[in-house]
C-alpha positions as CSV (number, residue, x, y, z in Angstrom):
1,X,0.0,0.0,0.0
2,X,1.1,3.7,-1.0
3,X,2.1,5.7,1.8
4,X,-0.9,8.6,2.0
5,X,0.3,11.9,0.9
6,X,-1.1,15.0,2.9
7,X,-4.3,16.4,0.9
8,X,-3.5,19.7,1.9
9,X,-1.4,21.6,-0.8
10,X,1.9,23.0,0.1
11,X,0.7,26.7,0.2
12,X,-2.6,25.8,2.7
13,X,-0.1,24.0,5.1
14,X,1.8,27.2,5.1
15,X,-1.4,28.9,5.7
16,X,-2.9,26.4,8.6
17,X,0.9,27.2,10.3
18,X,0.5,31.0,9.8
19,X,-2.6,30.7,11.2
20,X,-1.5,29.1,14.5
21,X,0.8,31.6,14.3
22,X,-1.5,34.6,14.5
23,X,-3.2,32.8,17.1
24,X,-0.7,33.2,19.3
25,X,0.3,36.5,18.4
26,X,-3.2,37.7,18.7
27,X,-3.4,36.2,21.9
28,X,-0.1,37.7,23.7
29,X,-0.6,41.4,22.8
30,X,-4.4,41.2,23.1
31,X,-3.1,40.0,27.0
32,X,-1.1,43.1,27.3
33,X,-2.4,45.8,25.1
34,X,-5.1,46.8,26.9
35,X,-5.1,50.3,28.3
36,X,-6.9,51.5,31.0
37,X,-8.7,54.5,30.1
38,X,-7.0,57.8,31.9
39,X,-8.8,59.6,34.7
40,X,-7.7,62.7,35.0
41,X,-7.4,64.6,31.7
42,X,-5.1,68.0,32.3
43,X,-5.9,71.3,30.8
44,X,-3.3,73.3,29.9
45,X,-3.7,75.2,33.4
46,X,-3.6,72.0,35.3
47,X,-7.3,72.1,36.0
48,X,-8.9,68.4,35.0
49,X,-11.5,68.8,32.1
50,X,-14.4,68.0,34.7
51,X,-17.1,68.3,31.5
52,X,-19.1,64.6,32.0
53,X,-19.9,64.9,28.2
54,X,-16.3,65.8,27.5
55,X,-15.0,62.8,29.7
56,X,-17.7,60.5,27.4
57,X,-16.1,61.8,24.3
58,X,-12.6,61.2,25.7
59,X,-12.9,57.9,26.6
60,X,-15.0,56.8,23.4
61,X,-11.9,58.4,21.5
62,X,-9.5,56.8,23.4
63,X,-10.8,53.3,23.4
64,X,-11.3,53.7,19.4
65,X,-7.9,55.0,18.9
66,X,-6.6,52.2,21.2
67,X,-8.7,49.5,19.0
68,X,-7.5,50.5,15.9
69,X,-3.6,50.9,16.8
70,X,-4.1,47.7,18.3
71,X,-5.3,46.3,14.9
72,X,-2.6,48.3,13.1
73,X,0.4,46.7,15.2
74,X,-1.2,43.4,15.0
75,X,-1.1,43.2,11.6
76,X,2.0,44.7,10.4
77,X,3.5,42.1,13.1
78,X,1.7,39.1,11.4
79,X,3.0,40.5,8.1
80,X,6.9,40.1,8.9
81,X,7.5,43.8,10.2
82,X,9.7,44.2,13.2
83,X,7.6,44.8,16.5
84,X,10.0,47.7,17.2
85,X,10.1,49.3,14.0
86,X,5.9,49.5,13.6
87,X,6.4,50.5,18.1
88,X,8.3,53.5,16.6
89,X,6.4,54.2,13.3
90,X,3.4,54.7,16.0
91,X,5.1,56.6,18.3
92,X,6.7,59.1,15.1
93,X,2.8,58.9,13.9
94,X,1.9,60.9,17.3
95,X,4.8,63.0,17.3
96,X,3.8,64.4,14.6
97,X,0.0,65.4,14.8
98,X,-0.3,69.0,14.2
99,X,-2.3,70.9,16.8
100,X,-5.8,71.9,16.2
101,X,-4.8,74.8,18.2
102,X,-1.8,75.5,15.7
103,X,-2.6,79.1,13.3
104,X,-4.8,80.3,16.3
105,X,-2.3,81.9,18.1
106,X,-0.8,78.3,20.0
């Protein structure tokens, strides 16, 4: 009798393993990349923004920008690019957001 050969095509093994492999990716920073939501958000005079519908929209926009960095990292990792190198790409992203402020006299 013929030894079976695996069904599976070459490329879809490579697949099922990259799978697994996202798997586990997924699953150690999803473990670690969740940040909790600031309390205390500092004016400029050191006052907190006490504002309850502010503090809403503050902590809708930073659990949507933490989702979608999230999502970003994730898959640039899975795709083969160095951790650090997409950390800092993220980080240089923030550094350099212009001010809404910037033109008005800020």
């Amino acid at each position: 009798m013929r030894p079976r050969i695996n069904p599976l095509p070459r490329l879809m093994r490579g697949r099922v393993i990259c799978l697994e492999a996202e798997r586990l990716v997924c699953a150690a920073v999803e473990k670690n990349s969740e940040m909790k939501t600031p309390e205390i958000w500092p004016q400029d005079d050191g006052q907190p923004v006490s504002c309850v519908e502010k503090l809403k929209v503050l902590e809708e926009n930073w659990q949507e920008v933490q989702d979608v960095l999230r999502d970003a990292f994730e898959d640039a990792v899975l795709m083969g690019v160095s951790e650090q190198v997409m950390r800092d790409r993220l980080a240089d992203l923030v550094t350099a957001l212009v001010s809404p402020r910037q033109g008005s006299g800020a």
